[in-house]
C-alpha positions in Angstrom: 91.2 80.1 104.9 88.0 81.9 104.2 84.8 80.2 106.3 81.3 81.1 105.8 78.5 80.1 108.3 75.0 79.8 107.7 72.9 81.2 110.7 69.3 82.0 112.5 68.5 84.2 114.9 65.2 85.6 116.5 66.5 89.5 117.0 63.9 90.3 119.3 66.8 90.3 122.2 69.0 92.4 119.9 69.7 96.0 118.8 70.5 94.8 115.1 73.1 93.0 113.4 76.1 95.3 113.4 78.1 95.7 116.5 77.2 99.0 118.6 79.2 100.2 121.3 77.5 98.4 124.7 74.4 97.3 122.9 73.7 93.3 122.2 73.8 92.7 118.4 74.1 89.3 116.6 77.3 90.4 115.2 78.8 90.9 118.2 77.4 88.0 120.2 78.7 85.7 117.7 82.1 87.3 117.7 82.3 87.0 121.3 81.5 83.1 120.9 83.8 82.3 117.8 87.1 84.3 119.4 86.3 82.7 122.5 85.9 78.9 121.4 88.8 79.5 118.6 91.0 81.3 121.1 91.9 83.9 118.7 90.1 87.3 117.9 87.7 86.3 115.1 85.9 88.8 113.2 82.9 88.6 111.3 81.1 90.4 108.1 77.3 89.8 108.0 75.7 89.6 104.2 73.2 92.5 105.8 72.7 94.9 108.3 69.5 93.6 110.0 67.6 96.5 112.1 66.6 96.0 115.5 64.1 93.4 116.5 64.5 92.2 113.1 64.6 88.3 112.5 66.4 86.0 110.2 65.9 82.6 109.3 68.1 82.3 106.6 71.6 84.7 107.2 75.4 84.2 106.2 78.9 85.9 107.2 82.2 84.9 106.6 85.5 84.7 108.7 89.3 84.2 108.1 91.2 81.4 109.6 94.8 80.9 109.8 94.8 77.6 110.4 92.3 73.8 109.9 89.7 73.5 112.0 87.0 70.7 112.5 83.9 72.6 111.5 81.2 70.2 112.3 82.4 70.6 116.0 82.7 74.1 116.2 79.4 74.3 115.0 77.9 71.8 117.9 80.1 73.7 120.5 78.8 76.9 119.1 75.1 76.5 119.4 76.1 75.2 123.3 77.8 78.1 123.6 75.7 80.9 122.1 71.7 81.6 123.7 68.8 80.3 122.1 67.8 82.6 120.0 71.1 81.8 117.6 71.6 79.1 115.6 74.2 78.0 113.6 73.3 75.6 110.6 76.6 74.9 109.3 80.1 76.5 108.8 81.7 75.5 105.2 85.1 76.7 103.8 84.5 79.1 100.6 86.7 80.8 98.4 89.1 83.7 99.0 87.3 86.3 97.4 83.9 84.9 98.9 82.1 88.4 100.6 78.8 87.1 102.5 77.6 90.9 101.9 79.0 91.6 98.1 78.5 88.2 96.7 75.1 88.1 97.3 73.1 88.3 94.3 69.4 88.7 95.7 67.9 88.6 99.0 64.0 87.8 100.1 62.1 89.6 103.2 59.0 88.8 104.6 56.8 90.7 106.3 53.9 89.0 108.6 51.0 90.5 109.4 47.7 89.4 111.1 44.3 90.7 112.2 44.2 87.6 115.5 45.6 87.9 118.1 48.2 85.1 118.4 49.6 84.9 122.1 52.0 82.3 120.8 53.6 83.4 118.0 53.8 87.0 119.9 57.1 89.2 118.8 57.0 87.1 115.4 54.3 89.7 113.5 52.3 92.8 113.8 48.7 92.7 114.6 46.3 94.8 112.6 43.3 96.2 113.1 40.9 96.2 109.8 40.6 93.7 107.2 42.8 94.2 104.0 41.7 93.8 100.4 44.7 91.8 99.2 43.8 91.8 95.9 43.9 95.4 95.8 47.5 95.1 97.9 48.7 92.5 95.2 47.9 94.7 92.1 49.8 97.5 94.1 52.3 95.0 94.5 52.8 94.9 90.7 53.1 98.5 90.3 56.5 98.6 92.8 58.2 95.7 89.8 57.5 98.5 87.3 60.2 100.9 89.1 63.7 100.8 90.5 64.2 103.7 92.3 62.7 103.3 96.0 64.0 106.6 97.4 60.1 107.6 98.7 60.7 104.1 101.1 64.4 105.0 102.7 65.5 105.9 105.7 66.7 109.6 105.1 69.9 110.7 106.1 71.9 107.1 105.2 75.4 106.8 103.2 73.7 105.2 100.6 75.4 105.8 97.4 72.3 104.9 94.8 68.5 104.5 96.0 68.3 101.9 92.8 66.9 98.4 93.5 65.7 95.7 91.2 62.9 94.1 92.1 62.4 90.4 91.3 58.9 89.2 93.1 56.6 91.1 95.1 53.2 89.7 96.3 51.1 88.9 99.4 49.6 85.6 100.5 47.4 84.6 103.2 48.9 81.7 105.4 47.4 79.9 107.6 46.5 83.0 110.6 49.0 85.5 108.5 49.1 88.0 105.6 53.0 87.5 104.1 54.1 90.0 102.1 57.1 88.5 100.2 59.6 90.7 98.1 62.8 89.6 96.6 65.7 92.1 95.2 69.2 92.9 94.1 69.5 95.4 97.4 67.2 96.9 99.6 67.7 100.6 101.2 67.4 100.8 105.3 64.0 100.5 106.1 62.7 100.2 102.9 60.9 96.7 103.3 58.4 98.2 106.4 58.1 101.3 104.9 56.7 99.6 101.6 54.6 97.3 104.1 52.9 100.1 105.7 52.5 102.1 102.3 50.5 98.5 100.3 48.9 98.3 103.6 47.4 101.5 103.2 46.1 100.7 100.0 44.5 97.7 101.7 42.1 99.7 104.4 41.4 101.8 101.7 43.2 105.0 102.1 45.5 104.8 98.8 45.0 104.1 95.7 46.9 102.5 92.5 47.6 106.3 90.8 48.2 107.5 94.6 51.1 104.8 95.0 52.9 105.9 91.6 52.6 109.6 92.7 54.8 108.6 96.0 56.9 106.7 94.4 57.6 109.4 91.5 57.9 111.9 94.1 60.9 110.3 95.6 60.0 111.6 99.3 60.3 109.5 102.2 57.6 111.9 104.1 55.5 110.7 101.0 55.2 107.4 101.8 53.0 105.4 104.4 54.6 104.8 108.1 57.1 102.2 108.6 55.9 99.4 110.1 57.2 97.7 113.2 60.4 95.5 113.3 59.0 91.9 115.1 56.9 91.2 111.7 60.3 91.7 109.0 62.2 88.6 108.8 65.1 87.7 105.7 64.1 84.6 104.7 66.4 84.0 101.9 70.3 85.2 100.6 71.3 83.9 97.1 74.6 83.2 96.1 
């Protein structure tokens, strides 16, 4: 049978999702967990490859199973099991041909910003250091929904097969002591989120304008773009199925 587990995790302790050779990852710390409470080698597929110090508060992967298992108790011996900074919401039995990374039809980032320093929400956002005219971020914002192809904000030299995305919802809001950039798509590229970040914030302090942003994007040229922002303020908030 075919399991698929909704998960959390603060990745600040983590080099990533995906499992690198004698680096902690999510992936693999979970792993290490499921094989060792199921007492069978378990492995698991992630629906996305989170960078390091990259957070989730809404994640899914899926696992086989040869035989029944009481879910709703692995899940309580699993969060004993696994540190803090995991947690396991649920495990629920899905179809065969369930993927956790191909079935997904959208998925939402965040990006949190602030211009206070916040000693207790520290490793959850990146401080700035001006003001930002949101308005001017949010009509910038509009502008990235009129394109698809985002190859000016990837990480060069990836396998990626196609640089096209479609872009659902992108805006900024202020909440509470944040800025939160929210952006919803099919797909995103590796680093494309922070990249785009540091690019809208640019047109917040002033340095880029609306004709500016649709010359980088047009140019499709990752040295184009703004600087990619740092991982502690990117967190996937939302997979859809």
């Amino acid at each position: 049978m075919r399991y698929a587990i909704h998960l959390a995790y603060n990745g600040a302790n983590y080099c990533g999702w995906q499992t690198q050779p004698e680096l902690p990852t999510v992936q693999q710390t979970l792993e290490s967990a499921l094989s060792t409470l199921l007492r069978t080698p378990t492995a698991i597929v992630g629906c996305g490859r989170t960078d390091s110090g990259v957070h989730a508060s809404d994640f899914y992967a899926h696992f086989d199973l040869d035989r029944q298992e009481d879910m709703e108790n692995l899940v309580f011996k699993l969060n004993s099991y696994l540190p803090p900074d995991i947690a396991i919401f649920g495990i629920s039995p899905v179809d065969d041909n369930f993927h956790a990374r191909f079935s997904a039809t959208s998925r939402t980032y965040e990006y949190h910003v602030s211009t206070q320093r916040l000693p207790f929400k520290q490793g959850l956002y990146c401080r700035i250091y001006f003001e930002p005219d949101i308005v001017a971020m949010n009509n910038a914002a509009k502008v990235l929904m009129e394109y698809d192809d985002f190859t000016s904000f990837a990480k060069l030299h990836t396998d990626n097969k196609t640089n096209i995305c479609h872009l659902t919802e992108a805006h900024w809001d202020r909440v509470g002591e944040m800025l939160v950039f929210t952006i919803t798509s099919n797909r995103f590229l590796r680093n494309m989120v922070r990249s785009v970040t540091g690019t809208l914030l640019d047109v917040g302090r002033g340095k880029l304008d609306i004709d500016g942003l649709r010359a980088i994007i047009e140019k499709k040229d990752r040295c184009a773009a703004g600087v990619s922002m740092p991982p502690q303020g990117l967190f996937l908030t939302k997979v859809q199925y």
